[in-house]
C-alpha positions, -999 to +999 in steps of 0.1 A: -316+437-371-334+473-366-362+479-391-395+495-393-410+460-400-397+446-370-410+415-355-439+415-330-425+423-293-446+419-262-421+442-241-433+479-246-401+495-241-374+475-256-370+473-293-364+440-316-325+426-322-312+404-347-329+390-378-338+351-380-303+339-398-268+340-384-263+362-418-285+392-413-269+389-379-229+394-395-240+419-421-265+442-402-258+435-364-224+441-357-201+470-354-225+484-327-207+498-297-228+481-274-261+461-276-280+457-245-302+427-244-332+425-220-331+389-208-367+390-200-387+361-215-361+342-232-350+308-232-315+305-216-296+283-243-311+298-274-303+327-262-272+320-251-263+305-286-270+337-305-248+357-280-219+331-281-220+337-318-219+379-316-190+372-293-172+356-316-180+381-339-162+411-322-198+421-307-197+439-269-228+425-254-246+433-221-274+411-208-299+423-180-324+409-160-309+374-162-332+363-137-363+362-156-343+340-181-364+308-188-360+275-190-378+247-212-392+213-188-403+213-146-386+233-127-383+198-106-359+181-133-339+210-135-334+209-094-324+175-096-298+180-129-280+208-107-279+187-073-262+165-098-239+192-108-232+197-073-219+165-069-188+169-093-159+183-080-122+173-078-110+150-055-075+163-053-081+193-045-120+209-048-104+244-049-097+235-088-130+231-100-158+228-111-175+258-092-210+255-089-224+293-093-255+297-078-265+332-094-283+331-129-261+362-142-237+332-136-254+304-149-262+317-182-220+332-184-215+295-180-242+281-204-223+311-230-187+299-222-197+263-231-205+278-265-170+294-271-138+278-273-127+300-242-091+280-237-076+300-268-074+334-271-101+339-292-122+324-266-112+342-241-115+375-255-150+370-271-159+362-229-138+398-219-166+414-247-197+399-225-212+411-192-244+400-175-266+416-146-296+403-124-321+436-124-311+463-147-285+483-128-271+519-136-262+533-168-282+504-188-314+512-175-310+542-194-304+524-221-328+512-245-325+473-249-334+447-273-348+413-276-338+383-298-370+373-317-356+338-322-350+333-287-385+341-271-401+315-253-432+323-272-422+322-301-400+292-299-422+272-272-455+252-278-479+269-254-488+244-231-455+232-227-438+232-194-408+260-181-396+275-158-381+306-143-338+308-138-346+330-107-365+306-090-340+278-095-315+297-085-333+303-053-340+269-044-305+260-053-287+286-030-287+318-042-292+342-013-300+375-031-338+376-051-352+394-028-326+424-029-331+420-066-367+420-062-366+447-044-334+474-061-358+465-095-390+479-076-375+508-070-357+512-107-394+509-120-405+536-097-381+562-112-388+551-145-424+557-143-419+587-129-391+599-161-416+584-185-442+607-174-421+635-167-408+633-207-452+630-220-456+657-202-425+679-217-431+665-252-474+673-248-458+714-240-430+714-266-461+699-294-486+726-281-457+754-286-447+744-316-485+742-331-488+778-314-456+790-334-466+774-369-481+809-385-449+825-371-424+799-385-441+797-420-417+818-436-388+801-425-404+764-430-411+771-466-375+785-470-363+750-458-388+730-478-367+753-510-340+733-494-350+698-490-359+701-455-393+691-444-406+706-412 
């Protein structure tokens, strides 16, 4: 849900999605052509939960920066829950299933495909209308992206409590490819900073001209003001 009165949201640059009941979600969040979520700070199965449910909605949703996704308990428990994982496989034939992704873009498509009845056709297209992303790559970092108020780890966790980081587990469960994550996200921050103050710098000018101007548009500002028009 998009509204002036938005709840609190410690990312800077990324704006407030969804309300706090499944309803304001049906009747104000959907219909959008897209909705980029900043993965960010979030607890992986709340989060997951409220995308499952835009899925099935007819929502397209894109989720970046999946590997700052978070986790509630030690990361320690969590590395011994997925060396369990790892242990299950078929004994017919291991080709079959089940695969044991290593990636957290993965993991969390997982975690979301548990959530959706994905054998039936409903299923499977709600999972065609998803896609996930460790780092924020091209066009969706020129996006702006959202968060999911309900699905914050501050909001929703005790502080205190223990979590942990889905990058990090990834890591130390396999996954080869944080640091060229690490490093392509370095870079994307590098040319955002650089945009950002390109655009203060443009919109600093384009304030000063128009200031400069204001005796010479007068006339035509109060003929639009005669017109509804407020300038």
């Amino acid at each position: 849900l998009l509204s002036a009165a938005r709840p609190f949201s410690p990312f800077p640059q990324t704006c407030c999605f969804l309300s706090e009941t499944f309803v304001s979600v049906y009747l104000f969040a959907m219909f959008e052509k897209r909705v980029v979520i900043d993965g960010r700070g979030h607890l992986l199965g709340r989060l997951a939960s409220v995308v499952a449910k835009e899925l099935l909605n007819g929502q397209h949703v894109v989720v970046v920066r999946c590997e700052q996704l978070e986790i509630s308990g030690i990361l320690q428990k969590h590395k011994y829950e997925y060396f369990s994982f790892l242990n299950k496989r078929c004994n017919v034939n291991p080709q079959k299933g089940p695969f044991h992704h290593r990636a957290p873009s993965k993991i969390f498509f997982r975690t979301v495909r548990g959530m959706v009845p994905h054998k039936t056709a409903r299923g499977m297209e709600a999972l065609g209308r998803l896609k996930v992303f460790e780092g924020i790559p091209e066009p969706y970092d020129q996006v702006k992206r959202m968060v999911v108020p309900e699905a914050l780890r501050i909001v929703r966790l005790r502080p205190g409590r223990p979590y942990c980081v889905l990058g990090r587990l990834s890591r130390e469960v396999g996954w080869k490819y944080g640091d060229v994550v690490e490093k392509l996200e370095r870079q994307r921050k590098i040319r955002s900073s650089a945009y950002y103050q390109k655009k203060k710098a443009h919109d600093r000018f384009a304030a000063k001209a128009l200031e400069n101007k204001k005796g010479d548009l007068a006339p035509v500002a109060k003929e639009l003001e005669n017109f509804g028009y407020s300038v």
